[in-house]
VEXSE-527359 format. One record per residue (C-alpha): residue number from 1; z, x, y; residue in one letter. Coordinates in nm, 4 decimals, m for minus. Example, Ala and Ser with C-alpha at 12.3 -4.5 7.8 and 13.67 -1.06 7.14 Angstrom:
2
+-----+----------+----------+----------+------+
! pos !       c3 !       c1 !       c2 ! code !
+-----+----------+----------+----------+------+
!   1 !   0.7800 !   1.2300 !  m0.4500 !    A !
!   2 !   0.7140 !   1.3670 !  m0.1060 !    S !
+-----+----------+----------+----------+------+
This chain:
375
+-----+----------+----------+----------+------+
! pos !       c3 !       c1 !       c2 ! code !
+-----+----------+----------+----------+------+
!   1 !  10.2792 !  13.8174 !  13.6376 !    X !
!   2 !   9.9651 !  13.6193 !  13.7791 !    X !
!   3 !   9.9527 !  13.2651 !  13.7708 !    X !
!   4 !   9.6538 !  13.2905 !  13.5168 !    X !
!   5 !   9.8743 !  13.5079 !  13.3274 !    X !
!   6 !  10.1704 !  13.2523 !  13.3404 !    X !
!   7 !   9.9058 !  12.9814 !  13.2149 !    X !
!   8 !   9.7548 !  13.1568 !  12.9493 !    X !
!   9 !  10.0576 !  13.2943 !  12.8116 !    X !
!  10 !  10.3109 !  13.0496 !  12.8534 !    X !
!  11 !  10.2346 !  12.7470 !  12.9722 !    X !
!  12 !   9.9030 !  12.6705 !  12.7321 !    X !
!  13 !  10.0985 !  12.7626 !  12.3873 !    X !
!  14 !  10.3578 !  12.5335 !  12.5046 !    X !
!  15 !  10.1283 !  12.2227 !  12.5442 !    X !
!  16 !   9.9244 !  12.3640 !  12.2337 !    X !
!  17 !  10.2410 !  12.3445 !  12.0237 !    X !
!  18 !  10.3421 !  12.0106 !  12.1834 !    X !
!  19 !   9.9959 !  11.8077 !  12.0989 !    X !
!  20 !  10.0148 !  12.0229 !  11.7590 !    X !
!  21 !  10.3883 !  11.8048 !  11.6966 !    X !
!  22 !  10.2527 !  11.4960 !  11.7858 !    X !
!  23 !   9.9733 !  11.4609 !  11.5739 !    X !
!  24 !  10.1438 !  11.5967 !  11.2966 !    X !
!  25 !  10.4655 !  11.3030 !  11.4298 !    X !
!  26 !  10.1445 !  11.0593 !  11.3591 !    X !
!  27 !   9.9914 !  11.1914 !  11.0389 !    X !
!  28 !  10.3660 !  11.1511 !  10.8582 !    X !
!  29 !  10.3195 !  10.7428 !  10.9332 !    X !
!  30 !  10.1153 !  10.5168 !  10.6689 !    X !
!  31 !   9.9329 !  10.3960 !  10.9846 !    X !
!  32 !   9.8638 !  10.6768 !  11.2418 !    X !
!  33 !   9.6586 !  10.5395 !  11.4536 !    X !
!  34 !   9.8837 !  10.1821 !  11.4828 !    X !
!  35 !  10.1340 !  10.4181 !  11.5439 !    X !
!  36 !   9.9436 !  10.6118 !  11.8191 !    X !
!  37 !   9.8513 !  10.2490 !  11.9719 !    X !
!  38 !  10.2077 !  10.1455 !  11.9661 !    X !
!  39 !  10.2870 !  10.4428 !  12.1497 !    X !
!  40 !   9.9938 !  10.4226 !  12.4522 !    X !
!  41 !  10.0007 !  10.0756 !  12.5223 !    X !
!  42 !  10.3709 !  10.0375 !  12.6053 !    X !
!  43 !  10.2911 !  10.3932 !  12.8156 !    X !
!  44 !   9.9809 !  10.2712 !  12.9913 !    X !
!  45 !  10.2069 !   9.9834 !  13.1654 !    X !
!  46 !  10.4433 !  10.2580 !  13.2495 !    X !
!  47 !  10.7036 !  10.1401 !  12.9627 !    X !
!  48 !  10.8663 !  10.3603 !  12.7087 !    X !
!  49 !  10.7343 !  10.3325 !  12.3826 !    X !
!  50 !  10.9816 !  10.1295 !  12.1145 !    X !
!  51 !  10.8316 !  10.3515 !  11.8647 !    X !
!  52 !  11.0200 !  10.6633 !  12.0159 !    X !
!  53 !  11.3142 !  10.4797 !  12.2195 !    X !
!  54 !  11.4034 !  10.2453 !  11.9214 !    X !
!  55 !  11.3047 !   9.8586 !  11.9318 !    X !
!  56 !  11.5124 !   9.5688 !  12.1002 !    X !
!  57 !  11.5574 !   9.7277 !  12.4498 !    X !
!  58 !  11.2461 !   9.6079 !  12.6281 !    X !
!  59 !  11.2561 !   9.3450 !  12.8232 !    X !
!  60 !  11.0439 !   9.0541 !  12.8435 !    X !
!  61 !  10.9827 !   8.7166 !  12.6032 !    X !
!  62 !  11.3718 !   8.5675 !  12.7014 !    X !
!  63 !  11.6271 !   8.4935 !  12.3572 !    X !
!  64 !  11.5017 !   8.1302 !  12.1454 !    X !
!  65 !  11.8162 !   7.9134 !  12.2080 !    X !
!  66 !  11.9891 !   7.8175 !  11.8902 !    X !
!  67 !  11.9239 !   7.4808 !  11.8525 !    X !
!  68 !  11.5899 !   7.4594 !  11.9610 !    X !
!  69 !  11.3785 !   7.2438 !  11.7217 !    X !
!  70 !  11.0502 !   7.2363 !  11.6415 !    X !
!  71 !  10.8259 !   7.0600 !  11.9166 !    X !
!  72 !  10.4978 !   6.8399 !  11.7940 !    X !
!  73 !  10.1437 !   7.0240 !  11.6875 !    X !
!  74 !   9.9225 !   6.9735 !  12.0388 !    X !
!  75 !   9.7438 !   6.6372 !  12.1249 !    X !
!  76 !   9.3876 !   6.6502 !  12.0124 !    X !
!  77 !   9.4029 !   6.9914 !  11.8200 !    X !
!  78 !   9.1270 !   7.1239 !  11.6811 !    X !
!  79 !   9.0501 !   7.3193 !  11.3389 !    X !
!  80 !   8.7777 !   7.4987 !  11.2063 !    X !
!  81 !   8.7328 !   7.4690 !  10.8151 !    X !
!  82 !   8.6833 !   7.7770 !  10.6027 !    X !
!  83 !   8.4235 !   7.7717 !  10.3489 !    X !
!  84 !   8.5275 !   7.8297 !   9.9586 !    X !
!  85 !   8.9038 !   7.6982 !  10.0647 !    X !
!  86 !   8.8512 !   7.4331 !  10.2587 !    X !
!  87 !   9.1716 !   7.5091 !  10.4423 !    X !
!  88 !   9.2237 !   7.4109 !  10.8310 !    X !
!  89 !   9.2543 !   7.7210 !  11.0943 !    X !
!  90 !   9.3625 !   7.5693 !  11.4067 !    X !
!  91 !   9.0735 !   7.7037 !  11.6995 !    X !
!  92 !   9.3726 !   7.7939 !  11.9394 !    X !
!  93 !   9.5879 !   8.0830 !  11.8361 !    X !
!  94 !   9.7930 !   8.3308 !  11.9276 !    X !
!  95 !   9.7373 !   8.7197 !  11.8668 !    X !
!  96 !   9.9946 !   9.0215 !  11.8297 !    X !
!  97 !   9.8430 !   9.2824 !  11.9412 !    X !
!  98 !   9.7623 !   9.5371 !  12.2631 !    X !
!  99 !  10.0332 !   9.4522 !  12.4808 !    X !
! 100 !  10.3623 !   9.6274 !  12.5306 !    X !
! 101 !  10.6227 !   9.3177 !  12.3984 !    X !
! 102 !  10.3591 !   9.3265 !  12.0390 !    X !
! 103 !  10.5301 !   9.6653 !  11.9724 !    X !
! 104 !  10.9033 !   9.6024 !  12.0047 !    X !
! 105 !  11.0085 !   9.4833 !  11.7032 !    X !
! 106 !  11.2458 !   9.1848 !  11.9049 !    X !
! 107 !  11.0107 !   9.0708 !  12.1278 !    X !
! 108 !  10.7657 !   9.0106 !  11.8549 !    X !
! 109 !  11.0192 !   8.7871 !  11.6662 !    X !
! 110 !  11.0936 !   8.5605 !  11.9395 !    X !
! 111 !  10.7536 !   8.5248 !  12.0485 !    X !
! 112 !  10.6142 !   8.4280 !  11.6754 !    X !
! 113 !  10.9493 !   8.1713 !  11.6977 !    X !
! 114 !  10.8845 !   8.0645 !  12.0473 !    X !
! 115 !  10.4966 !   8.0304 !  11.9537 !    X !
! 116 !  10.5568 !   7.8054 !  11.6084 !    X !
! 117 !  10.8562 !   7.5683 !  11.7813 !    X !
! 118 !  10.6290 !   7.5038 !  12.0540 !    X !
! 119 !  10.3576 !   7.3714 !  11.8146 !    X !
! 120 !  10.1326 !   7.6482 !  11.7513 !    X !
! 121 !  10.0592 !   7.7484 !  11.4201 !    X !
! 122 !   9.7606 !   8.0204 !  11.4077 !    X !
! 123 !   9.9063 !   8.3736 !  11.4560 !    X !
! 124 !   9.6826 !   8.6749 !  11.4338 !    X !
! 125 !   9.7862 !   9.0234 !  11.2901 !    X !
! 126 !   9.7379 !   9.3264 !  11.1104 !    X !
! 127 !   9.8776 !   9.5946 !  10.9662 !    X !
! 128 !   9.8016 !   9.8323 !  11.1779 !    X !
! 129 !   9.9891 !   9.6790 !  11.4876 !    X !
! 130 !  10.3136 !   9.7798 !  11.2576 !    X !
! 131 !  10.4720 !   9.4682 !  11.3468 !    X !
! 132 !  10.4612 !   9.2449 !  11.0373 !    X !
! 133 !  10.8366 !   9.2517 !  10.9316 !    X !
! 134 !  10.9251 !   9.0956 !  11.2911 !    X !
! 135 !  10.6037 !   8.8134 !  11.2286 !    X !
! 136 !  10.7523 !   8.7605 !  10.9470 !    X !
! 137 !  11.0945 !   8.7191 !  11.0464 !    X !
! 138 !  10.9886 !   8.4530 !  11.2893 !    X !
! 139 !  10.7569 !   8.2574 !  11.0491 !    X !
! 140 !  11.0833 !   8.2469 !  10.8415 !    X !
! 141 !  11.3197 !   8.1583 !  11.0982 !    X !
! 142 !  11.0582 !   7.8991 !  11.2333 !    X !
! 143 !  11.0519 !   7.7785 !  10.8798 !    X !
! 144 !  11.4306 !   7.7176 !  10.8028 !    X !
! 145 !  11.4146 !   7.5184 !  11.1227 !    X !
! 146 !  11.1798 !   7.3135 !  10.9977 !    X !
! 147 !  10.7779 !   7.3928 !  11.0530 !    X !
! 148 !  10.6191 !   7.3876 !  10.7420 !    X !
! 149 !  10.4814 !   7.7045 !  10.6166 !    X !
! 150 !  10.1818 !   7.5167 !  10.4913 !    X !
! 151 !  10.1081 !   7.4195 !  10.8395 !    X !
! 152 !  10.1130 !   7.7176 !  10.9566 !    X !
! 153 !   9.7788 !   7.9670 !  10.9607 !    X !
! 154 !   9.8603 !   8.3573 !  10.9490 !    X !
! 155 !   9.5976 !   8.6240 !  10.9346 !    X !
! 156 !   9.6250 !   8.9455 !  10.8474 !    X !
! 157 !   9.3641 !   9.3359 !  10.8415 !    X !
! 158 !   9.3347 !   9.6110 !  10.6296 !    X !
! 159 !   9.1924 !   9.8889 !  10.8723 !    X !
! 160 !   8.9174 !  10.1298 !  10.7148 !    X !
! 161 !   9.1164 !  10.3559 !  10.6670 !    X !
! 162 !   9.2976 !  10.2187 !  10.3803 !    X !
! 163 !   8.9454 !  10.0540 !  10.1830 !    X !
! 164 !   8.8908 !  10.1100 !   9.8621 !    X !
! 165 !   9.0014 !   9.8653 !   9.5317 !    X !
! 166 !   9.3408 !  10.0033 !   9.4657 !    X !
! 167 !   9.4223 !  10.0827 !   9.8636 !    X !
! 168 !   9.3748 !   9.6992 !   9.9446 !    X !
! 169 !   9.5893 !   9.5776 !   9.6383 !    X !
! 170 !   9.8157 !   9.7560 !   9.7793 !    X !
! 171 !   9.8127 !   9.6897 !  10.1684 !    X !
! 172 !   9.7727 !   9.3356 !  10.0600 !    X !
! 173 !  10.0985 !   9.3756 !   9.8729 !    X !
! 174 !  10.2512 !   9.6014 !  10.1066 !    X !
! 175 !  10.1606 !   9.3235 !  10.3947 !    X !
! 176 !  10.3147 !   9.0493 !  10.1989 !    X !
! 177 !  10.6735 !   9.2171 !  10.1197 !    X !
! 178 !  10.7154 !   9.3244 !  10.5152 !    X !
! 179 !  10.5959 !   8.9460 !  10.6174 !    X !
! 180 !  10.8808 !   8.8417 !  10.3282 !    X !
! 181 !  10.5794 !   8.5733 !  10.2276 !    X !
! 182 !  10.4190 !   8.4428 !   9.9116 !    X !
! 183 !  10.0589 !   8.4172 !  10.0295 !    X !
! 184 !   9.8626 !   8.5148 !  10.3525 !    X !
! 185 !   9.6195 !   8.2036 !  10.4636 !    X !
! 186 !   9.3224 !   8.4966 !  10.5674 !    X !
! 187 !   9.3004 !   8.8571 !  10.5376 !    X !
! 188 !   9.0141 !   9.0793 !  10.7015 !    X !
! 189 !   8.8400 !   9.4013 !  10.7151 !    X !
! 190 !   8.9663 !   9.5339 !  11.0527 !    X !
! 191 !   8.6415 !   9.6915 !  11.0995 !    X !
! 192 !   8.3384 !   9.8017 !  10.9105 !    X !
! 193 !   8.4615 !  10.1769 !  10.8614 !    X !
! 194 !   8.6525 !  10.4128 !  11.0325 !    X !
! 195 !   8.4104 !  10.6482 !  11.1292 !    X !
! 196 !   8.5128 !  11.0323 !  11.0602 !    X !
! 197 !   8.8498 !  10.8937 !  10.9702 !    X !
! 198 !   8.9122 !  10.9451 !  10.5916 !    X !
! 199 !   8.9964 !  10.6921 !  10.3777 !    X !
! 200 !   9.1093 !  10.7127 !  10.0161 !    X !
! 201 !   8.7994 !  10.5542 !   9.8838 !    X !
! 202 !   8.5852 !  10.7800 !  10.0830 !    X !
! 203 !   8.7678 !  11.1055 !   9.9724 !    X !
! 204 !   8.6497 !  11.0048 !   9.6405 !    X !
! 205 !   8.3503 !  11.0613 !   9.7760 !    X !
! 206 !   8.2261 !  10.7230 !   9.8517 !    X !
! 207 !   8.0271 !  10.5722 !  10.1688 !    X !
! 208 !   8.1173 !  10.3178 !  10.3972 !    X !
! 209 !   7.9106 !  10.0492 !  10.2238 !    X !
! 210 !   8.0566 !  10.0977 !   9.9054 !    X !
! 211 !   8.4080 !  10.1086 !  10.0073 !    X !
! 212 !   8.3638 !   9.7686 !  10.2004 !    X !
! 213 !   8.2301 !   9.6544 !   9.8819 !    X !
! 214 !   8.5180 !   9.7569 !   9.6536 !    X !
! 215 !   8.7978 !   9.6783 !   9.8966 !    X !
! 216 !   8.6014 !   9.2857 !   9.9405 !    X !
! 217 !   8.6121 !   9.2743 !   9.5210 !    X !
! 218 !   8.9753 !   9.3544 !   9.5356 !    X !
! 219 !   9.0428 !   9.0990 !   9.8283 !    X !
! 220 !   8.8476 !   8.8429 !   9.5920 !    X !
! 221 !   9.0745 !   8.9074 !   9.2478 !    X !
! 222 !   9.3541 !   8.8612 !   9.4921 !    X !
! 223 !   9.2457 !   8.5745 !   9.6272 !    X !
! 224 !   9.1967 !   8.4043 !   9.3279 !    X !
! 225 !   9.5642 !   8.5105 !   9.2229 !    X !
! 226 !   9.6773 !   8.3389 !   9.5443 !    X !
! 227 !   9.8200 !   8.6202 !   9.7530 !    X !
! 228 !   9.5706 !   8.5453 !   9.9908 !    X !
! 229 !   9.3969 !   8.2265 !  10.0146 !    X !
! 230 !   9.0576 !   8.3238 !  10.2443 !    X !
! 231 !   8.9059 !   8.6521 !  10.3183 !    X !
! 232 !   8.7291 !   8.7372 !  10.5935 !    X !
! 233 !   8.5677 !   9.0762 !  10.8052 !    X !
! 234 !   8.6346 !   9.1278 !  11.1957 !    X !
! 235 !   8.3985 !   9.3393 !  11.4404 !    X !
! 236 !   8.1113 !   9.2848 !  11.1738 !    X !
! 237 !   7.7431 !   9.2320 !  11.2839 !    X !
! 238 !   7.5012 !   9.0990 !  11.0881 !    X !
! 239 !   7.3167 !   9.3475 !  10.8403 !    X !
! 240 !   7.7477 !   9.4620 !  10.7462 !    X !
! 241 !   7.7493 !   9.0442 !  10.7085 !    X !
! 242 !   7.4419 !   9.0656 !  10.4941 !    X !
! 243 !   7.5706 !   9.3045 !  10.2669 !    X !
! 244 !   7.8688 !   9.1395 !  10.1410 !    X !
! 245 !   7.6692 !   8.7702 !  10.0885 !    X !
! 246 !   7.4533 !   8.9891 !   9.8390 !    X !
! 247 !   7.7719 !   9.0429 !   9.6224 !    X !
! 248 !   7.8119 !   8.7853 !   9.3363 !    X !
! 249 !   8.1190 !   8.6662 !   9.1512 !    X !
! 250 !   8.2962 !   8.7407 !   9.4861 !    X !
! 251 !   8.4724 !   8.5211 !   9.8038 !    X !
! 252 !   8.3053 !   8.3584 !  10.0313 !    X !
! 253 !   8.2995 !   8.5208 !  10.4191 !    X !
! 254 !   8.5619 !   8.2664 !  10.5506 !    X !
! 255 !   8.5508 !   8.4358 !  10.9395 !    X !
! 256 !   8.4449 !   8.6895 !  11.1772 !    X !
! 257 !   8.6773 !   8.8086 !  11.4335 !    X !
! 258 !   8.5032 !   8.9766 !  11.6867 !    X !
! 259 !   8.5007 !   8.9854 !  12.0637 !    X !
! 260 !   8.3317 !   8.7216 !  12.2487 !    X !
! 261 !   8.3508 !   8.5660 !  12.6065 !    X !
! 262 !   8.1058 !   8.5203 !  12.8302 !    X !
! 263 !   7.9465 !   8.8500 !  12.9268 !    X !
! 264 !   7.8911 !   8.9755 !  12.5867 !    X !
! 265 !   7.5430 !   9.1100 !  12.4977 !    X !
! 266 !   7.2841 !   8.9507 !  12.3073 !    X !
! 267 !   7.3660 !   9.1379 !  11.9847 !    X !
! 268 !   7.6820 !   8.9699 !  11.9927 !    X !
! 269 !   7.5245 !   8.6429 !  12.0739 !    X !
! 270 !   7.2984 !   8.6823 !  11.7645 !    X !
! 271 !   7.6011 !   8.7957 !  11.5468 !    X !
! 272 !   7.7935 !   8.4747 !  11.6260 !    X !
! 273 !   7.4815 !   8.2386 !  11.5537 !    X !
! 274 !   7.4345 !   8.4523 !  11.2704 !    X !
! 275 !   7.7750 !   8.3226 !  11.1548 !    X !
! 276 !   7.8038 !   7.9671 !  11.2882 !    X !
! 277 !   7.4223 !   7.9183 !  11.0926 !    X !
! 278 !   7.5894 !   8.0865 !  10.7765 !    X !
! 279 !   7.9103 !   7.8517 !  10.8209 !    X !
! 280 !   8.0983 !   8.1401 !  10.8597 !    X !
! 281 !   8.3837 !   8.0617 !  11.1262 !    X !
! 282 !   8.4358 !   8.2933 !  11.4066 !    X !
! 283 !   8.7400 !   8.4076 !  11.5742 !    X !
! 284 !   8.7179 !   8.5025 !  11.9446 !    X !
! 285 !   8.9126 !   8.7731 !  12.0614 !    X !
! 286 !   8.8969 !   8.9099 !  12.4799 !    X !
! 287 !   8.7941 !   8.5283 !  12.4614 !    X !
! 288 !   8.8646 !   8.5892 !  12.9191 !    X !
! 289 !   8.6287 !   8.8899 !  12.8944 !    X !
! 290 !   8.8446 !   9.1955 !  12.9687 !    X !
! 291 !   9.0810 !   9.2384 !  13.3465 !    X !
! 292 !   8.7343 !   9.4292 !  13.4891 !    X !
! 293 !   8.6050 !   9.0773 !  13.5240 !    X !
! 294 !   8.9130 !   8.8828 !  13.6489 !    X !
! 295 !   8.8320 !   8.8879 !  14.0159 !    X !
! 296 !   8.4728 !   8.7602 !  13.9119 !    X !
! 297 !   8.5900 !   8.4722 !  13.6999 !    X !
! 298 !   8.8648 !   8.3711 !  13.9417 !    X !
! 299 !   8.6242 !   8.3601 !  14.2218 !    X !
! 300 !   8.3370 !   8.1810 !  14.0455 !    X !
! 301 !   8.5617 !   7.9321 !  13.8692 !    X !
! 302 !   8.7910 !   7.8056 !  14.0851 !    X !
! 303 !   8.5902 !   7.4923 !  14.1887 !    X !
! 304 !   8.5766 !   7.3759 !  13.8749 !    X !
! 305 !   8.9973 !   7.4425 !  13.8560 !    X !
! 306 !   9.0060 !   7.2547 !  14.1239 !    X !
! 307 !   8.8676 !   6.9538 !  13.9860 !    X !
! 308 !   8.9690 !   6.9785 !  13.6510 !    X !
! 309 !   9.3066 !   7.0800 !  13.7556 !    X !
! 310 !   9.3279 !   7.3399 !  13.5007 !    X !
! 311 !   9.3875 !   7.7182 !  13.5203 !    X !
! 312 !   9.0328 !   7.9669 !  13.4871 !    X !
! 313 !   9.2475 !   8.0796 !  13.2395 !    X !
! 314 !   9.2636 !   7.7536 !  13.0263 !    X !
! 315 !   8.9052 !   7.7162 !  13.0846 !    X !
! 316 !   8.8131 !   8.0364 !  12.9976 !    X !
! 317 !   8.9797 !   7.9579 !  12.6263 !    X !
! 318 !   8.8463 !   7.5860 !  12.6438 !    X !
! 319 !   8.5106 !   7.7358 !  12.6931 !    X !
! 320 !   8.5015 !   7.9627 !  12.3514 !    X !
! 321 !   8.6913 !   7.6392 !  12.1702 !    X !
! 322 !   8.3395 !   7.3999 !  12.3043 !    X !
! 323 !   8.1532 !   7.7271 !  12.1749 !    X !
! 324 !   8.2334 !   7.6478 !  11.7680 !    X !
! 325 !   8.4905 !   7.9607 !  11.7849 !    X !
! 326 !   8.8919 !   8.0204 !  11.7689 !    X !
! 327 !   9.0551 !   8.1792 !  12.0299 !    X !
! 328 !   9.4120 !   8.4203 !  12.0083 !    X !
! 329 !   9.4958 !   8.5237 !  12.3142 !    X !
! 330 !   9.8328 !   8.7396 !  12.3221 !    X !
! 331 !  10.1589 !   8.6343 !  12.5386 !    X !
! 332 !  10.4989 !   8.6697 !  12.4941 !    X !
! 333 !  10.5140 !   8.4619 !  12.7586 !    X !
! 334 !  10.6489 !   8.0884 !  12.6706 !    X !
! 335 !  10.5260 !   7.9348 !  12.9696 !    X !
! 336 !  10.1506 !   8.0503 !  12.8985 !    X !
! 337 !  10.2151 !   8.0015 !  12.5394 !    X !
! 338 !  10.2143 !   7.6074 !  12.6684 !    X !
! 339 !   9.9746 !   7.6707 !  12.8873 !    X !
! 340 !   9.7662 !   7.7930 !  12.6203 !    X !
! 341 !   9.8398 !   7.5263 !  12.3950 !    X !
! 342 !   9.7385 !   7.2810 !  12.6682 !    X !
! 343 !   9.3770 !   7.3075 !  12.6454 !    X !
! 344 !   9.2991 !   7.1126 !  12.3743 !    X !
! 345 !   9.3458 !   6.8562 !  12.6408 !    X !
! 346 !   9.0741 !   6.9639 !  12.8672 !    X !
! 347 !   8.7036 !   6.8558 !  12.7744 !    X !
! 348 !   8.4206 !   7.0642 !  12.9824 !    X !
! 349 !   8.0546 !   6.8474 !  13.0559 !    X !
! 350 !   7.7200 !   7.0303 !  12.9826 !    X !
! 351 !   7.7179 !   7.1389 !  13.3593 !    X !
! 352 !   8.0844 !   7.3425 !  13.2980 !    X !
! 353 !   7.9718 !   7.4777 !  13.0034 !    X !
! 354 !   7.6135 !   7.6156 !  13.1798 !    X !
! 355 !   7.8654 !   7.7399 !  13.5019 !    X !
! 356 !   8.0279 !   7.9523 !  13.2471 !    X !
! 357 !   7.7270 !   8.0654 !  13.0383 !    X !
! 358 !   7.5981 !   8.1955 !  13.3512 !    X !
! 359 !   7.8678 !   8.4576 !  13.4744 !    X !
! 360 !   7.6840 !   8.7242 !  13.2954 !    X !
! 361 !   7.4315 !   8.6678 !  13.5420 !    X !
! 362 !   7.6941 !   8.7723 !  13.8103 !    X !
! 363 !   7.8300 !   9.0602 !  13.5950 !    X !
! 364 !   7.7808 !   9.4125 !  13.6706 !    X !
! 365 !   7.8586 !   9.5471 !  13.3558 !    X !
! 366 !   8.0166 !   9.4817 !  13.0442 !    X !
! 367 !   8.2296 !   9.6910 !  12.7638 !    X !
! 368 !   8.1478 !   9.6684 !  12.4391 !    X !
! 369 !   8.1151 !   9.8574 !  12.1609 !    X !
! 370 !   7.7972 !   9.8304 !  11.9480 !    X !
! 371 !   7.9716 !   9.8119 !  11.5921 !    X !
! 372 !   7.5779 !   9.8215 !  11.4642 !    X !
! 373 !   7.5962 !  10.2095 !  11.4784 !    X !
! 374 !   7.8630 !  10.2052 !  11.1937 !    X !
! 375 !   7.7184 !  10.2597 !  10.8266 !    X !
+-----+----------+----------+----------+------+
């Protein structure tokens, strides 16, 4: 038999049938494409995935000693306040997602414990990182040892693929029985739609627009039952912005998450003055602009490390903080966790500021996805 025989024949329907497992593995799960990204990520970094090994065997953020009490809030922290609430989101947070520790179930408890008892309180999820029970866990742990759960400021998504009025009351429920909590502080709309990805509002033959709109009303009602005290939209630009303030009787847009950081493109620059005009806060995610820039940042910045005596990494996040937004970057790492925490400390002059603005110009390149093509 020829070897184009031996691929055609054997080898082919075996990888056909393999692929034709998997996705049928993902499309079993309430959240196939979480589960799909808690699968790749740990793989990317050359890790076995918890979702197929089982969770608790990776190693990295180390066991939260016993008797370890909770540390003060940071010196000088800063908060942004949400419009329609009034409540306090502190501008430095951490987020649990896209890294290999945010998918083992273990790791994600003890950073969310190790994050709170070192006096953070902002932690960003969603449901589709499929790692709320272990937030929650920590919140709750963090909380018998004695943080304050109204100090502390969780967020939570509902990807598109779950929009629609009776979908969202019950991710919002589902959400708040896996985080064992009464109320999440904000909840947002993951994205503006999912594209060619179904959802159950859109099977019912309904467009994106209209499913955004029914899933914010339902957000709203909750929101005025309590479940959820702010409600907010992530990745939006501004005419998906526009479309919600034309709703009446509804909530307020309380945040944006979206990526920012230096080298973002002017759309994304208009987006966030957009919001910051519309005193809509805004949540900075890639707030260090992505590892295809590091060497560029490191290089250009480490004068002014030098004399501030501050990692590029701590002014990096100071940087977005000076720019009106909240940052989350991810660790499971305790020491950066302080670091992290640390830069409400710093305080960057007009000149630093300018230094930073101008990296773009040094750039060559940038990813980012234009969320303007979504309906």
């Amino acid at each position: 038999m020829s070897i184009k025989s031996i691929l055609l024949w054997r080898i082919l329907p075996g990888i056909t049938l393999a692929v034709a497992c998997f996705v049928g593995y993902l499309l079993q799960h309430e959240q196939p494409l979480g589960l799909l990204f808690s699968i790749i990520y740990p793989l990317s970094k050359g890790i076995l995935p918890p979702a197929i090994i089982g969770h608790g065997k990776m190693k990295g953020t180390l066991e939260v000693p016993d008797d370890l009490s909770p540390q003060p809030r940071p010196r000088n922290e800063m908060c942004l306040t949400l419009p329609g609430s009034g409540d306090l989101m502190p501008q430095n947070g951490i987020g649990m997602c896209c890294r290999p520790t945010a998918y083992d179930d273990e790791l994600v408890y003890r950073s969310t414990l190790w994050y709170l008892l070192l006096g953070g309180r902002h932690i960003d999820g969603a449901k589709l990182y499929l790692n709320s029970k272990a937030v929650g866990r920590g919140i709750r742990e963090a909380m018998r040892r004695g943080v304050k759960r109204e100090e502390i400021f969780l967020t939570s998504k509902i990807f598109p693929t779950h929009f629609g009025y009776e979908s969202a009351i019950n991710v919002v429920q589902s959400e708040l029985d896996d985080l064992g909590l009464e109320y999440i502080d904000l909840f947002l709309l993951h994205l503006p739609s999912s594209g060619p990805l179904p959802s159950q509002c859109s099977k019912q033959g309904n467009g994106p627009s209209q499913c955004r709109k029914e899933t914010w009303q339902a957000l709203s009602e909750l929101r005025n039952k309590g479940l959820i005290r702010n409600v907010g939209v992530s990745n939006f630009v501004v005419k998906h912005i526009q479309e919600l303030e034309a709703l009446t009787d509804v909530a307020p847009i309380a945040n944006n998450q979206i990526n920012f950081n230096p080298f973002v493109p002017e759309e994304t620059m208009e987006t966030v003055e957009y919001c910051q005009g519309r005193n809509i806060t805004v949540t900075a995610y890639m707030p260090l602009g992505g590892s295809h820039h590091r060497d560029l940042v490191n290089k250009k910045l480490a004068g002014l490390s030098n004399k501030l005596g501050k990692s590029v990494s701590q002014i990096m996040l100071r940087w977005a903080i000076q720019s009106g937004c909240a940052v989350i970057p991810g660790t499971g790492n305790r020491k950066h966790m302080i670091e992290n925490l640390d830069v409400y400390e710093i305080e960057l002059s007009d000149d630093d500021m300018k230094q930073i603005n101008e990296l773009k110009y040094d750039a060559k390149g940038y990813m980012n996805v234009d969320m303007s093509f979504l309906d």
